[in-house]
KOLMAR-889169 format. One record per residue (C-alpha): residue number from 1; y, z, x. Coordinates in Angstrom, 1 decimal. Layout:
BEGIN
{i NUM c2 Y c3 Z c1 X}
...
***
This chain:
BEGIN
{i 1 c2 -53.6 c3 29.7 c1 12.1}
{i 2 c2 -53.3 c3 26.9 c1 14.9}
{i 3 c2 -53.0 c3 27.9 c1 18.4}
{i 4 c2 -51.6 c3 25.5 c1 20.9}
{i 5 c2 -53.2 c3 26.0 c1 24.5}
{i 6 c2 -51.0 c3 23.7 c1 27.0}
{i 7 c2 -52.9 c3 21.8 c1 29.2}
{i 8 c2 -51.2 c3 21.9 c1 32.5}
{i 9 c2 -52.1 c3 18.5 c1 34.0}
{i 10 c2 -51.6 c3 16.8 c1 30.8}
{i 11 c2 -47.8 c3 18.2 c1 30.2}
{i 12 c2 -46.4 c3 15.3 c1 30.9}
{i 13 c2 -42.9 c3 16.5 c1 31.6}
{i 14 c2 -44.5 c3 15.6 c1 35.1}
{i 15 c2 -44.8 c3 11.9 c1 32.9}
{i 16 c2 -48.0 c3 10.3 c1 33.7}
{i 17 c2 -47.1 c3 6.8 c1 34.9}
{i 18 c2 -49.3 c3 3.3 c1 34.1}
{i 19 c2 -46.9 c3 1.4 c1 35.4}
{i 20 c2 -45.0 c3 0.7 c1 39.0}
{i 21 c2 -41.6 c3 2.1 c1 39.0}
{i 22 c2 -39.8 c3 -0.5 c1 38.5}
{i 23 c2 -38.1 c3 -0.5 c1 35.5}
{i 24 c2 -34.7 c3 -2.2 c1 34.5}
{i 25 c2 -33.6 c3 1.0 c1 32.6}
{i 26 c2 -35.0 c3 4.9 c1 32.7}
{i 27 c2 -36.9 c3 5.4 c1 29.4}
{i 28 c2 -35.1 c3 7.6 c1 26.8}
{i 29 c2 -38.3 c3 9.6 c1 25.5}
{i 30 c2 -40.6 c3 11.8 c1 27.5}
{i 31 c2 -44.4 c3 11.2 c1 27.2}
{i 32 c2 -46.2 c3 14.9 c1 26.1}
{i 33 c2 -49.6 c3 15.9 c1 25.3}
{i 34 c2 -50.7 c3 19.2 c1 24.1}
{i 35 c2 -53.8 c3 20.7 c1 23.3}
{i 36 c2 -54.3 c3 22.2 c1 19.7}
{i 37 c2 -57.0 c3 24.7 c1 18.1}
{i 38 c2 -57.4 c3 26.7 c1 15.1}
{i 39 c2 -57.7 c3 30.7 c1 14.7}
{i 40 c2 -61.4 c3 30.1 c1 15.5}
{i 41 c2 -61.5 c3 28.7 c1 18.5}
{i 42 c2 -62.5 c3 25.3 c1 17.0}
{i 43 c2 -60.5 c3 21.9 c1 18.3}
{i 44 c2 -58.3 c3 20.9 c1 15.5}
{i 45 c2 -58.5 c3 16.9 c1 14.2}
{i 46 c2 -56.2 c3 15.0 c1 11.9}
{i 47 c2 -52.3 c3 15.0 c1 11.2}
{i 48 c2 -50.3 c3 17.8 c1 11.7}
{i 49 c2 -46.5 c3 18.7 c1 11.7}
{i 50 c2 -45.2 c3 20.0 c1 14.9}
{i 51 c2 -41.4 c3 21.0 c1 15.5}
{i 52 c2 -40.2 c3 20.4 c1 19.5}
{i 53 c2 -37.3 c3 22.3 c1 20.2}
{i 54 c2 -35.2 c3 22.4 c1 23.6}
{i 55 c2 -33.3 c3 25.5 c1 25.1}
{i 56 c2 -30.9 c3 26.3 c1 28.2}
{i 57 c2 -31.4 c3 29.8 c1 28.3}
{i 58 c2 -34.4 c3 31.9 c1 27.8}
{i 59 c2 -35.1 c3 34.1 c1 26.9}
{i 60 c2 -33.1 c3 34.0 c1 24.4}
{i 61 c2 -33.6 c3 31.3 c1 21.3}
{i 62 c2 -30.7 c3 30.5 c1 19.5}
{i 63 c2 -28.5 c3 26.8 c1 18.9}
{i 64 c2 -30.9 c3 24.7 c1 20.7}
{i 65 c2 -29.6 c3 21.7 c1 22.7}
{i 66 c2 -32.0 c3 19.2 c1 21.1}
{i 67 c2 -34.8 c3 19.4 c1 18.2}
{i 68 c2 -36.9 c3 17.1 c1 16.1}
{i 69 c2 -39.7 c3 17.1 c1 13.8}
{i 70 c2 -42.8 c3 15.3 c1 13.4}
{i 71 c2 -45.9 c3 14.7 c1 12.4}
{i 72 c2 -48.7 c3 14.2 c1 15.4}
{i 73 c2 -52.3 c3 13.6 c1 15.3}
{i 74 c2 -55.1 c3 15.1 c1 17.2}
{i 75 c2 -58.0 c3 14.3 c1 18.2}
{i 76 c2 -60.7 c3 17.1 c1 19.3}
{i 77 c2 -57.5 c3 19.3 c1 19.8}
{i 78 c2 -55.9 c3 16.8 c1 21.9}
{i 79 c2 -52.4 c3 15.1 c1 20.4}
{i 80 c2 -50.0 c3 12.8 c1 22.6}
{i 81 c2 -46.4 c3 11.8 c1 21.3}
{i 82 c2 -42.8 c3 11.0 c1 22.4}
{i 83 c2 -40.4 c3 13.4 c1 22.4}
{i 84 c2 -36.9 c3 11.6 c1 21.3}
{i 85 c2 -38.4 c3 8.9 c1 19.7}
{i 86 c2 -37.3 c3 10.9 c1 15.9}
{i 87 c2 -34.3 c3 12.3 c1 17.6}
{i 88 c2 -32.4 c3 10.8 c1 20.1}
{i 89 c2 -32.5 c3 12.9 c1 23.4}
{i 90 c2 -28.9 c3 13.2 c1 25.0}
{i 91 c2 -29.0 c3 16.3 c1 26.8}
{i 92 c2 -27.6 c3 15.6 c1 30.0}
{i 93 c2 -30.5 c3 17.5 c1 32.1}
{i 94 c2 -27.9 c3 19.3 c1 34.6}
{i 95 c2 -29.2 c3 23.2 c1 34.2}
{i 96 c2 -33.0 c3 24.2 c1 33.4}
{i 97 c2 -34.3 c3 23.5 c1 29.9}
{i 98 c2 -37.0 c3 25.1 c1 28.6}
{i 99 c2 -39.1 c3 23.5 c1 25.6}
{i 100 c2 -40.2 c3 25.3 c1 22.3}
{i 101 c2 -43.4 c3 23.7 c1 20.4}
{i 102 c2 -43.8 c3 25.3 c1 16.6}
{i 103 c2 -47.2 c3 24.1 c1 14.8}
{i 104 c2 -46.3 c3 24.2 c1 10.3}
{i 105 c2 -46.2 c3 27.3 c1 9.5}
{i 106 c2 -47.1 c3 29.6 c1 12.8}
{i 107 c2 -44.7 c3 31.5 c1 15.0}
{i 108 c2 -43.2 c3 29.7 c1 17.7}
{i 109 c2 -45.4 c3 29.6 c1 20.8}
{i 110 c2 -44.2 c3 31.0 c1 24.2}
{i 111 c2 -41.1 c3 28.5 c1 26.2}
{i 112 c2 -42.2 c3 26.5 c1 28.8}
{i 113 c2 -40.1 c3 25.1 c1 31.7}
{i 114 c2 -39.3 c3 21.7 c1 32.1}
{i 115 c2 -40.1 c3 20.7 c1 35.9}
{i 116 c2 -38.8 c3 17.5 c1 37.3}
{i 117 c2 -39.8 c3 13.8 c1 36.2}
{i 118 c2 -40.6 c3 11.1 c1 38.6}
{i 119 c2 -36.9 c3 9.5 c1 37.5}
{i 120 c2 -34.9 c3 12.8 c1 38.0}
{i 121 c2 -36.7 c3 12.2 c1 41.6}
{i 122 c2 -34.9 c3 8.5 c1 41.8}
{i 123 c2 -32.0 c3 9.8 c1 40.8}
{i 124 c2 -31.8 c3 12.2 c1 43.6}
{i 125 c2 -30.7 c3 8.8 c1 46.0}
{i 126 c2 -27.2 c3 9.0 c1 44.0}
{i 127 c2 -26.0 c3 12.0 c1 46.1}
{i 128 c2 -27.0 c3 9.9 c1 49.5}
{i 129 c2 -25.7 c3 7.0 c1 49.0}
{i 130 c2 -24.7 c3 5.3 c1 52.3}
{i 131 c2 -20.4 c3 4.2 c1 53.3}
{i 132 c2 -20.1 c3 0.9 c1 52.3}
{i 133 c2 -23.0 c3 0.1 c1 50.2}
{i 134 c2 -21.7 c3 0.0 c1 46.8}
{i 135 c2 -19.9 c3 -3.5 c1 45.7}
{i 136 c2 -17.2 c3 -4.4 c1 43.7}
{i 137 c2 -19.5 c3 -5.3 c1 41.5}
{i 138 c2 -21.0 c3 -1.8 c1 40.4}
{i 139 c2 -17.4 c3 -0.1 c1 40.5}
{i 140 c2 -16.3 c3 0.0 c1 36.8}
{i 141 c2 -13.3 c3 1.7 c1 35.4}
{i 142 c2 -10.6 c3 4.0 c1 36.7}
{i 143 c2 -10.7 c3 5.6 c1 40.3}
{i 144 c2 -9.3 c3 9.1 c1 40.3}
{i 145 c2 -6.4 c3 9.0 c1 42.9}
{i 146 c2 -8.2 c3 11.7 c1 44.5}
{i 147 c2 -10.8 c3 9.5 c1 45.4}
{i 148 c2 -8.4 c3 7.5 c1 47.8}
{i 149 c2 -7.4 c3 8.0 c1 51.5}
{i 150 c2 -3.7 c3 8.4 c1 52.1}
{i 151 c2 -3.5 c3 5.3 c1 53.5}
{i 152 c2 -4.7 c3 3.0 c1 50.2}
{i 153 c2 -1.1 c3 1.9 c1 48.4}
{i 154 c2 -1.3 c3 3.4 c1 45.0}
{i 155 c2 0.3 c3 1.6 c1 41.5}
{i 156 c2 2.1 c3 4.4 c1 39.5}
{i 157 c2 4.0 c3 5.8 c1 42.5}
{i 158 c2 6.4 c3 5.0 c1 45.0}
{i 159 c2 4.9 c3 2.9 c1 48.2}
{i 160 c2 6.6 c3 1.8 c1 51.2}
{i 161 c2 5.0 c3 -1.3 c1 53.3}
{i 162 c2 6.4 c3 -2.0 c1 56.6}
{i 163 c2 5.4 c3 -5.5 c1 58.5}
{i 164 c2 4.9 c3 -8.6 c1 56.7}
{i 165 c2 2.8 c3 -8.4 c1 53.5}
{i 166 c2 1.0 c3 -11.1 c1 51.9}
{i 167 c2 1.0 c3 -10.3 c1 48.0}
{i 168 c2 -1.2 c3 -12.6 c1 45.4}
{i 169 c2 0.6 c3 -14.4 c1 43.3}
{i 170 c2 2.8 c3 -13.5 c1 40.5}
{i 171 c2 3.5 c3 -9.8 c1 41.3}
{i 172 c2 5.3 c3 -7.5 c1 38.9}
{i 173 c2 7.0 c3 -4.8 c1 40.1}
{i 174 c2 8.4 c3 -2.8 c1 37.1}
{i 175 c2 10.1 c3 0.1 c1 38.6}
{i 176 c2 13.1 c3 0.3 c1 41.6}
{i 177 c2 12.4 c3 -2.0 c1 44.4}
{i 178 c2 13.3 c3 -2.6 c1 47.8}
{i 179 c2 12.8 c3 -5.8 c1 49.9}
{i 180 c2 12.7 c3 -7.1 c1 52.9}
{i 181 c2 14.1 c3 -10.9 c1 53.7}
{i 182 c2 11.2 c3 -13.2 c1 53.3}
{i 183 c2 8.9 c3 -14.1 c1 50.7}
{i 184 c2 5.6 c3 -16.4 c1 50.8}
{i 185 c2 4.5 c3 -15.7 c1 47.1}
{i 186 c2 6.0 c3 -16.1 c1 43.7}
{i 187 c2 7.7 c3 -12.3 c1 42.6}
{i 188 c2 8.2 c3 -11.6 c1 38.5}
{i 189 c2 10.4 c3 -8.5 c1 38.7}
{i 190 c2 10.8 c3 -6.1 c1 35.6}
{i 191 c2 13.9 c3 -4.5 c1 33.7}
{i 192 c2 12.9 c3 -1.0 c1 34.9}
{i 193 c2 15.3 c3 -0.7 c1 37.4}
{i 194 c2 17.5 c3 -3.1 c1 39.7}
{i 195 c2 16.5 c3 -4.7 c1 43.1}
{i 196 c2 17.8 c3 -4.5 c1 46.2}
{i 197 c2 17.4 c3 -7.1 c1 49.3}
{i 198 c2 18.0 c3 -5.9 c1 52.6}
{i 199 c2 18.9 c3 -9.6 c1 53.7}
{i 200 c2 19.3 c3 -12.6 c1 52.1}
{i 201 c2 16.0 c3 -13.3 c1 50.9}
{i 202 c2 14.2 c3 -16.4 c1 51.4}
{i 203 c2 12.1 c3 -17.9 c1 49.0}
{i 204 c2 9.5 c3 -20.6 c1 50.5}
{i 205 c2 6.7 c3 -20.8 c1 47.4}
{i 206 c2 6.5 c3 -24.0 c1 45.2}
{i 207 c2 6.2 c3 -21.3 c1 42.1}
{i 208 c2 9.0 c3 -20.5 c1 40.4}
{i 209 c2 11.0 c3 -17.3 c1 40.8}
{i 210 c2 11.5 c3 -15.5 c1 37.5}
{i 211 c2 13.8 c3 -12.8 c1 36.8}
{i 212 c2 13.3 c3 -10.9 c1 33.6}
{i 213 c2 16.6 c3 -9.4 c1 33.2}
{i 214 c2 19.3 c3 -9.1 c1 30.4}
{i 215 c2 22.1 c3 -9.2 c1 32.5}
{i 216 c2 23.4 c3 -12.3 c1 34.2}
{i 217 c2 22.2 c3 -13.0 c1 37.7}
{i 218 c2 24.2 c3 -15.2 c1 39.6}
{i 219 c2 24.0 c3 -18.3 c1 42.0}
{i 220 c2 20.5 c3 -18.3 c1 40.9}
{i 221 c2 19.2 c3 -22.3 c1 40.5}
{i 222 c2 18.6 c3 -23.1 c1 36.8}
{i 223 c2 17.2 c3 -26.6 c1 36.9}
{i 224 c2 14.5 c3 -25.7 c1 34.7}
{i 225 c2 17.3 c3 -24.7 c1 32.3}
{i 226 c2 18.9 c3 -28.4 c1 32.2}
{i 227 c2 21.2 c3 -27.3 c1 35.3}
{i 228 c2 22.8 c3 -24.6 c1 33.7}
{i 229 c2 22.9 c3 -20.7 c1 34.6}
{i 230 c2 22.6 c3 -18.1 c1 32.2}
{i 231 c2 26.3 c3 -17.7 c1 31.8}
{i 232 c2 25.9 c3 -21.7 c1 30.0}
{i 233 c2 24.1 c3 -20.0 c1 27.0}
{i 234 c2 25.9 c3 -17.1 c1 26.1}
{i 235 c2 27.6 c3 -19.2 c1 24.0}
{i 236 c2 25.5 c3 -19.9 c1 20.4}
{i 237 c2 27.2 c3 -24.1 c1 20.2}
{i 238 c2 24.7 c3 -24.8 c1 23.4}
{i 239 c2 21.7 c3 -23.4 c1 21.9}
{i 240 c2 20.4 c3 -26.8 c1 20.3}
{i 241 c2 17.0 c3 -25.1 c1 18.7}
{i 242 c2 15.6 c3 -21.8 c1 17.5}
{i 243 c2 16.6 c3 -19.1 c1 16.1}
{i 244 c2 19.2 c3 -17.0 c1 16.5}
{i 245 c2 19.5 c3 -13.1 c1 15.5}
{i 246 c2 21.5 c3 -11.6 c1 13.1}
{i 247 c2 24.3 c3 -9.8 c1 15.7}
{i 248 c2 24.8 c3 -13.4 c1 17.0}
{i 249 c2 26.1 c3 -14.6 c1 13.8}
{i 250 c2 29.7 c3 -12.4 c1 13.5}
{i 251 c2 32.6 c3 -14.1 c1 14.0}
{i 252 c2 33.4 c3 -18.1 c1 12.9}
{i 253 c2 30.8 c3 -20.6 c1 12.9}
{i 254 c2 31.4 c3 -23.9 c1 11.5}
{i 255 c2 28.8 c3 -26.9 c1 11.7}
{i 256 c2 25.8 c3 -24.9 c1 10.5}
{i 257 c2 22.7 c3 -27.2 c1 9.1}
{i 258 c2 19.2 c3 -27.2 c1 8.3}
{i 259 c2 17.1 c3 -24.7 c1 5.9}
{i 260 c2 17.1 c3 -21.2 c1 6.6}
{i 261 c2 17.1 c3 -17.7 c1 4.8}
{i 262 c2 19.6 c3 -15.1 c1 4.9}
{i 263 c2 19.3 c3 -11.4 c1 4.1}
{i 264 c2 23.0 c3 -11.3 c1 3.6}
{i 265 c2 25.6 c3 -13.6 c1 4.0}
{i 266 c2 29.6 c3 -12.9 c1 3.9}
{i 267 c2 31.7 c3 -15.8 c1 3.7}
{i 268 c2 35.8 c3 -15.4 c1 4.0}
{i 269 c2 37.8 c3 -18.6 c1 3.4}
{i 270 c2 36.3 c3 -21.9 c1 1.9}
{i 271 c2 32.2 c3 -22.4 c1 2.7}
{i 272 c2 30.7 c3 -25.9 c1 1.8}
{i 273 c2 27.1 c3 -26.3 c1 0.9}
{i 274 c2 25.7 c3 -29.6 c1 0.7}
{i 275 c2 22.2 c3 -28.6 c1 -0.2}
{i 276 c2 20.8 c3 -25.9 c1 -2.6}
{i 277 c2 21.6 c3 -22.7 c1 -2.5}
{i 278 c2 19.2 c3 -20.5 c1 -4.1}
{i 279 c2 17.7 c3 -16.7 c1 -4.2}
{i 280 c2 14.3 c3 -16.1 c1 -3.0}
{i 281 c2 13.8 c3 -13.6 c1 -6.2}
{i 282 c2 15.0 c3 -14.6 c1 -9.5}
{i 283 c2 18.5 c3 -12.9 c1 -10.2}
{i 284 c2 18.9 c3 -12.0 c1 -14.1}
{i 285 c2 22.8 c3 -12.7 c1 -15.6}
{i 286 c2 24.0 c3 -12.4 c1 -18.7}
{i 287 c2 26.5 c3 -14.6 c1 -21.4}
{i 288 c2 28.3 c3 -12.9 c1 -23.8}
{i 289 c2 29.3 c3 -14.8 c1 -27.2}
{i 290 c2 32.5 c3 -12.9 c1 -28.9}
{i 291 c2 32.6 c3 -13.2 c1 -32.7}
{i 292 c2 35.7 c3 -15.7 c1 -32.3}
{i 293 c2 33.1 c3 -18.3 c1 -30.8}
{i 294 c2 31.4 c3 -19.0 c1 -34.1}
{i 295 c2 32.4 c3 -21.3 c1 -36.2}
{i 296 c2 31.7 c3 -23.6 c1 -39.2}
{i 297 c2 28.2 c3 -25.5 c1 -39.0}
{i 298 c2 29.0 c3 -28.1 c1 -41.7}
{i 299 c2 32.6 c3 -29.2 c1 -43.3}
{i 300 c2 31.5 c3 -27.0 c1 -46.4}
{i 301 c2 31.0 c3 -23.8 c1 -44.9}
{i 302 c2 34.2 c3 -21.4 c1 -44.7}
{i 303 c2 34.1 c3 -18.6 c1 -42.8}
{i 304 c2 36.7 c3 -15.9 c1 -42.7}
{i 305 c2 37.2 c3 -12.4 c1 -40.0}
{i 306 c2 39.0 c3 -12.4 c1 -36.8}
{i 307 c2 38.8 c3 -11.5 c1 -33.1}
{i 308 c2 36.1 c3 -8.6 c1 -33.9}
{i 309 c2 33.9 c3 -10.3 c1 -36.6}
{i 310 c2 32.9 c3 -13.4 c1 -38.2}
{i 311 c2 31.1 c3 -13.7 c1 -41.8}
{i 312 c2 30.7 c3 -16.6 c1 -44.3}
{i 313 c2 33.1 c3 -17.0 c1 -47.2}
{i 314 c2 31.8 c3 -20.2 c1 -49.2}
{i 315 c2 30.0 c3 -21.5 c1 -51.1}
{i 316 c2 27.2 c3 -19.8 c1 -52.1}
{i 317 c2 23.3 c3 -20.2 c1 -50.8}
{i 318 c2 22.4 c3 -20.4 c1 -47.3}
{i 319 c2 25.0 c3 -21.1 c1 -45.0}
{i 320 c2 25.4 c3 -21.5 c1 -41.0}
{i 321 c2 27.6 c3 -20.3 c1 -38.2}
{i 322 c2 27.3 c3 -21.8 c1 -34.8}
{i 323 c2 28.3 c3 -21.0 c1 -31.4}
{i 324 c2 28.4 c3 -22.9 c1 -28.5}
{i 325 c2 26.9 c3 -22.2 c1 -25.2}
{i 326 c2 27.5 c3 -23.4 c1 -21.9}
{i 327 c2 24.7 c3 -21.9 c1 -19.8}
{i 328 c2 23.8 c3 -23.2 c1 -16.3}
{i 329 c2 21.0 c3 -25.4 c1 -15.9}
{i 330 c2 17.7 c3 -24.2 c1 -15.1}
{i 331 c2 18.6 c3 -21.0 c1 -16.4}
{i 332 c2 15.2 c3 -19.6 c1 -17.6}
{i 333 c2 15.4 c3 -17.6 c1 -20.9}
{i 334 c2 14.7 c3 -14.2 c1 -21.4}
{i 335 c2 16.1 c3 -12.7 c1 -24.9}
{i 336 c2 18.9 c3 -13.2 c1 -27.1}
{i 337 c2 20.5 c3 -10.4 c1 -28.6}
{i 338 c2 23.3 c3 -9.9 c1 -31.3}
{i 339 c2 25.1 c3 -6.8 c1 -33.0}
{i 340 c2 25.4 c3 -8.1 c1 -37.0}
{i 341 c2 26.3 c3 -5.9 c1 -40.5}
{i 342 c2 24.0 c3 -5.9 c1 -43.3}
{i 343 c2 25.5 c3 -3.8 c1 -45.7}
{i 344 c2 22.3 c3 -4.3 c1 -48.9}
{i 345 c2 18.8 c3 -4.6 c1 -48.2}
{i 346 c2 19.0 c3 -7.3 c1 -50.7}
{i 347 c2 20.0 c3 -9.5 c1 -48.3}
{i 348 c2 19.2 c3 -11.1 c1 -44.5}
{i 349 c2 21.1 c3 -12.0 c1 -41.4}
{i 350 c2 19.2 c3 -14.7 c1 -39.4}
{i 351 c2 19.8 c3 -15.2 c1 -36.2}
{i 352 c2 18.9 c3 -17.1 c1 -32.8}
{i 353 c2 19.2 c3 -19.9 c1 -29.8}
{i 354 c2 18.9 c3 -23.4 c1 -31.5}
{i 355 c2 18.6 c3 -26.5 c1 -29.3}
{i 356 c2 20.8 c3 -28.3 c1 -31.3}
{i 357 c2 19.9 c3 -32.0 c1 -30.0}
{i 358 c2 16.1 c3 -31.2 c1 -31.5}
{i 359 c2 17.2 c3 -29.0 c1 -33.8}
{i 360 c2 14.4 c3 -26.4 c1 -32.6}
{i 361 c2 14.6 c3 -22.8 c1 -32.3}
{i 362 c2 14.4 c3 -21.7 c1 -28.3}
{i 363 c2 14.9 c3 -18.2 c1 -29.0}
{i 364 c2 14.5 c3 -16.3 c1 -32.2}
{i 365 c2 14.8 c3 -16.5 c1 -34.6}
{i 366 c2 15.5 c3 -12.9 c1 -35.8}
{i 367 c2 15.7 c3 -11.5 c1 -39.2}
{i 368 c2 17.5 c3 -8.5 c1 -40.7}
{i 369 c2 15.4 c3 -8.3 c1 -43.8}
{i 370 c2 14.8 c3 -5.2 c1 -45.5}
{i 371 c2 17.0 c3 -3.1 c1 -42.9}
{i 372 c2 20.7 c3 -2.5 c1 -43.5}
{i 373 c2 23.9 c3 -1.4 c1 -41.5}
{i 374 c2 25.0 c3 -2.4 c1 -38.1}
{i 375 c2 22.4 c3 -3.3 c1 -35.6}
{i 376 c2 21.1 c3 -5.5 c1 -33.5}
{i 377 c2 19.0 c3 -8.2 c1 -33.9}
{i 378 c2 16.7 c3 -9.5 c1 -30.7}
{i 379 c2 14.9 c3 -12.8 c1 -30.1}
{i 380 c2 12.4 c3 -11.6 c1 -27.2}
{i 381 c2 10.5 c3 -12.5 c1 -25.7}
{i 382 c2 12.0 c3 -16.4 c1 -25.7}
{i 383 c2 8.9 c3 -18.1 c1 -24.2}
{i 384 c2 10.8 c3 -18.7 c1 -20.7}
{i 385 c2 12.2 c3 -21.8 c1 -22.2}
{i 386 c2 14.4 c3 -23.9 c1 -18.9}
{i 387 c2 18.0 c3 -24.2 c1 -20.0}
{i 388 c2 18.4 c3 -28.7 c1 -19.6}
{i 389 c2 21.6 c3 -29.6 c1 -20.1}
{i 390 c2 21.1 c3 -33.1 c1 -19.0}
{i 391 c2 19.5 c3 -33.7 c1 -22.4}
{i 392 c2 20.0 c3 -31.1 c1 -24.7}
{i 393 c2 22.9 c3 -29.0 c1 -25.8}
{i 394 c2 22.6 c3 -25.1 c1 -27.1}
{i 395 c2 24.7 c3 -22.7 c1 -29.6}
{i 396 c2 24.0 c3 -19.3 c1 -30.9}
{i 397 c2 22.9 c3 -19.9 c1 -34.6}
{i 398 c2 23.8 c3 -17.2 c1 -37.7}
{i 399 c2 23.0 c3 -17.9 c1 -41.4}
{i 400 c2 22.2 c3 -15.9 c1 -44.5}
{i 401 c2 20.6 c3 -16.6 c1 -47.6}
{i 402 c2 23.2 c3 -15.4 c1 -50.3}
{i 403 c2 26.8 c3 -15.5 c1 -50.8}
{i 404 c2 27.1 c3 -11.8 c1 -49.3}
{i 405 c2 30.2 c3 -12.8 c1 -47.6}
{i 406 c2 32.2 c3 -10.0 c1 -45.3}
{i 407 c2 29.0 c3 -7.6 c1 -46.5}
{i 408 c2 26.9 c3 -9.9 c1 -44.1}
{i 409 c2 28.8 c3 -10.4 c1 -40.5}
{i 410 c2 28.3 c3 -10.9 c1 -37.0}
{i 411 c2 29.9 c3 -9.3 c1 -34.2}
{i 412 c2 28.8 c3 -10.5 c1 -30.6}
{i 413 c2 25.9 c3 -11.8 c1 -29.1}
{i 414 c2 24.3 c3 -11.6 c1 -25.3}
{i 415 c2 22.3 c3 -13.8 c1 -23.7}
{i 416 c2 19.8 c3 -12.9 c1 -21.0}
{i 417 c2 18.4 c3 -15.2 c1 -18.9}
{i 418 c2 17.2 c3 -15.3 c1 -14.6}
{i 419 c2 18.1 c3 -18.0 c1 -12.2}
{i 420 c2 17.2 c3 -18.9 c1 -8.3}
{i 421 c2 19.5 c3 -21.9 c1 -7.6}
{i 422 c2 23.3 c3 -20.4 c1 -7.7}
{i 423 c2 25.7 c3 -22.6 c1 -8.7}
***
């Protein structure tokens, strides 16, 4: 068992000082020395783990306010150390404290009583402070309105000045105002509330006076508005630059230029574009090719059906039916689709997107082979081939391998495709 005997003059909670006091900040740790010695009376040497616990109250021991744990070493008994320097100390010191030393394993030794500290004394000068001593420059943050003789104007609340007054300049004022006739000063008023003059005011600073106010004010000089008052801009054909909001735009507006973007736009009558007018996202459309499109590929294909279906006739072997397209240009191509007939498994529908000047397929193609019955054949994805039809031309392209005539037919086809620029 260690004991801990306290030695009065070293219990530096009275902090021994080898210095003058003239520090730029009060320390954050407290100097302390104990005295330490084992069950026989016999000085103890070496490390040791000791646990410093403050309280507020005492007798009784519970939630202390502040605790660490170290280990210390003593010499002949005699340890030094820093309390906070493990745990921050941020007890703020206002009510007694009483400190708790436990050595390892032992019972907690009896609470001593923190006295004062030769910085607790220099603090003491805070509550004589003499009138007029502290500057501007130690005065940081908020004053409490309570804090203020009635005579000091106050910000948030309604003040009344009678005399001349000499304000800095720009003042805002941003709730209901009253004044009197002459100013010396710039004044930026607010949209809180309106403003009244007693007199006709007169306004002899070289600043500006600026009104920030939605409604018009007039006889108020514009020059710095190319000699116009506000009533000169209410009307959108004199504002030359900018931009204007959406609720300026309703009615008829002719003479609109530049690049812009529009959310939505709503055009009754003729509209004339003379750029590009295209979609920030890509917009997906679809062309539909009826059965009454197709026709012959060569002179020596006959084909036979009507409105509803199309199929091959003659001769025999593999045989084409084309259909035109007419899609717009830099259309970018997702998929071709068509509904076809394959009434045997012995036989197989081919279809797909053929640029026909290179004789290459852009879509497809798709096969039917070894399925039968009526379904649809897809050519996706189509490898987002650009639709140029300033030097190629495109047709939907059918063909079979046999003479399987009306058991071998097509009905429609769809293609898909996405575009920015509308036409």
């Amino acid at each position: 068992m260690i004991r801990t005997h306290w030695m009065n003059a070293l219990m530096l909670f009275t902090v021994i000082i080898f210095a003058p006091l003239a520090f730029a900040t009060v320390p954050s740790t407290i100097n302390y020395q104990g005295y330490l010695k084992d069950s026989a009376g016999a000085p103890v040497n070496g490390a040791i783990s000791v646990r410093f616990s403050l309280y507020s109250s005492n007798p009784a021991r519970s939630n202390p306010v502040w605790q660490e744990t170290k280990d210390i070493s003593a010499s002949n008994g005699i340890y030094s150390t820093q309390l906070g320097s493990a745990t921050p100390i941020s007890t703020p010191f206002d009510v007694p404290y009483w400190l708790e030393v436990k050595v390892e394993g032992d019972a907690e030794m009896a609470l001593q009583e923190l006295s004062s500290v030769p910085y607790a004394r220099r603090a003491q000068t805070s509550d004589s402070v003499a009138d007029g001593s502290v500057s501007d420059a130690k005065i940081t943050g908020p004053i409490s309105d309570s804090k203020l003789t009635s005579n000091i104007a106050r910000l948030n609340a309604p003040q009344t000045f009678n005399g001349n007054q000499t304000f800095g300049s720009p003042v805002t004022f941003l709730d209901t105002v009253t004044f009197g006739s002459t100013f010396t000063s710039a004044v930026k008023f607010g949209s809180k509330g309106p403003v009244t003059f007693e007199t006709t005011p007169t306004f002899t600073s070289t600043t500006p006076f600026m009104v920030l106010e939605s409604t018009r004010v007039i006889n108020l000089n514009a020059d710095l508005l190319d000699g116009q008052d506000s009533g000169f801009f209410l009307s959108a054909s004199n504002i030359y630059t900018g931009t204007l909001p959406s609720d300026r735009l309703s009615g008829s507006y002719t003479g609109i230029t530049g690049v812009g973007t529009l959310s939505s736009l709503a055009v009754s009558g003729n509209a004339s574009i003379g750029g590009t007018l295209s979609c920030t996202t890509p917009k997906t459309k679809y062309y539909n090719v009826t059965a009454a499109a197709f026709t012959s590929a060569t002179s020596a294909t006959t084909y036979s059906g009507n409105w509803m279906l199309r199929y091959i006739t003659a001769p025999a072997g593999t045989q084409n039916l084309i259909a035109s397209l007419n899609l717009p240009h830099g259309a970018v191509l997702s998929s071709a689709s068509c509904r076809i007939n394959d009434s045997s498994a012995a036989y197989d529908i081919v279809i797909g997107l053929l640029n026909i000047v290179t004789s290459t397929w852009i879509c497809g193609p798709a096969s039917s082979s070894g399925s039968t019955g009526i379904q649809s054949l897809t050519t996706s994805p189509c490898g987002f081939a650009t639709i140029d039809n300033i030097n190629s031309s495109y047709a939907m392209r059918m063909f079979n391998d046999t003479a399987c005539g009306s058991a071998c037919s097509i009905y429609a086809c769809t293609v898909t495709y996405t575009v920015t620029e509308l036409p």
